[in-house]
N, C-alpha and C positions, 0 to 999 in steps of 0.2 A: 708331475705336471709342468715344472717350470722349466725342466731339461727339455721339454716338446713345444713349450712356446719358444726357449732358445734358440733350438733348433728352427722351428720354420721361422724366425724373426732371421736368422742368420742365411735360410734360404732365400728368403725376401731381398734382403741387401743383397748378398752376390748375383742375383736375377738381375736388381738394378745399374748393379758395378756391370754385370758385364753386357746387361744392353746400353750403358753408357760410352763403355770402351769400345762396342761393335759399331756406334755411330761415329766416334770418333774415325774406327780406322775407313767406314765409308766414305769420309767425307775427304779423307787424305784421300784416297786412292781416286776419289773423282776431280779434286786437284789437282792430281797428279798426270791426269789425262791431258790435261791443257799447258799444263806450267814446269811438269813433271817433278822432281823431287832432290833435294837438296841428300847429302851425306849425313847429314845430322837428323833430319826427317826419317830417311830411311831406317834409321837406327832407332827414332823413336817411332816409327811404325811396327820393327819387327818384337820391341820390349813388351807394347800392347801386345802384340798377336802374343807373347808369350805369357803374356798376363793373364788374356782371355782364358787362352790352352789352360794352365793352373788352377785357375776361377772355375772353368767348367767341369778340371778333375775332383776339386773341393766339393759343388757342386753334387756330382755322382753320388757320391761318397755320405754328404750328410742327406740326399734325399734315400740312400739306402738304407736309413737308419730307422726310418719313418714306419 
């Protein structure tokens, strides 16, 4: 039983990580409509989107467990 609260306690959190990261990169990218985006931005825009991508495959994966 504590492997299955691990589990969705762990699904919990990456839910939250990655609608945290998902606001993040809205907010860049609405920024970026006005102001547009520096080199440095841009590079921490695409680390998130790569973080998300990961977080979502983790994601899959421990809800496949269920």
């Amino acid at each position: 039983m504590k492997t299955y609260s691990k589990t969705v306690a762990a699904i919990y959190k990456l839910k939250q990580d990655i609608h945290s990261l998902s606001e993040q990169q809205a907010e860049a990218l609405q920024t970026a409509t006005f102001v547009g985006m520096t080199s440095d931005e841009v590079i921490e825009y695409d680390k998130r989107g790569e973080k998300i991508t990961e977080m979502i495959r983790q994601l899959t994966l421990l809800q496949k467990t269920q």
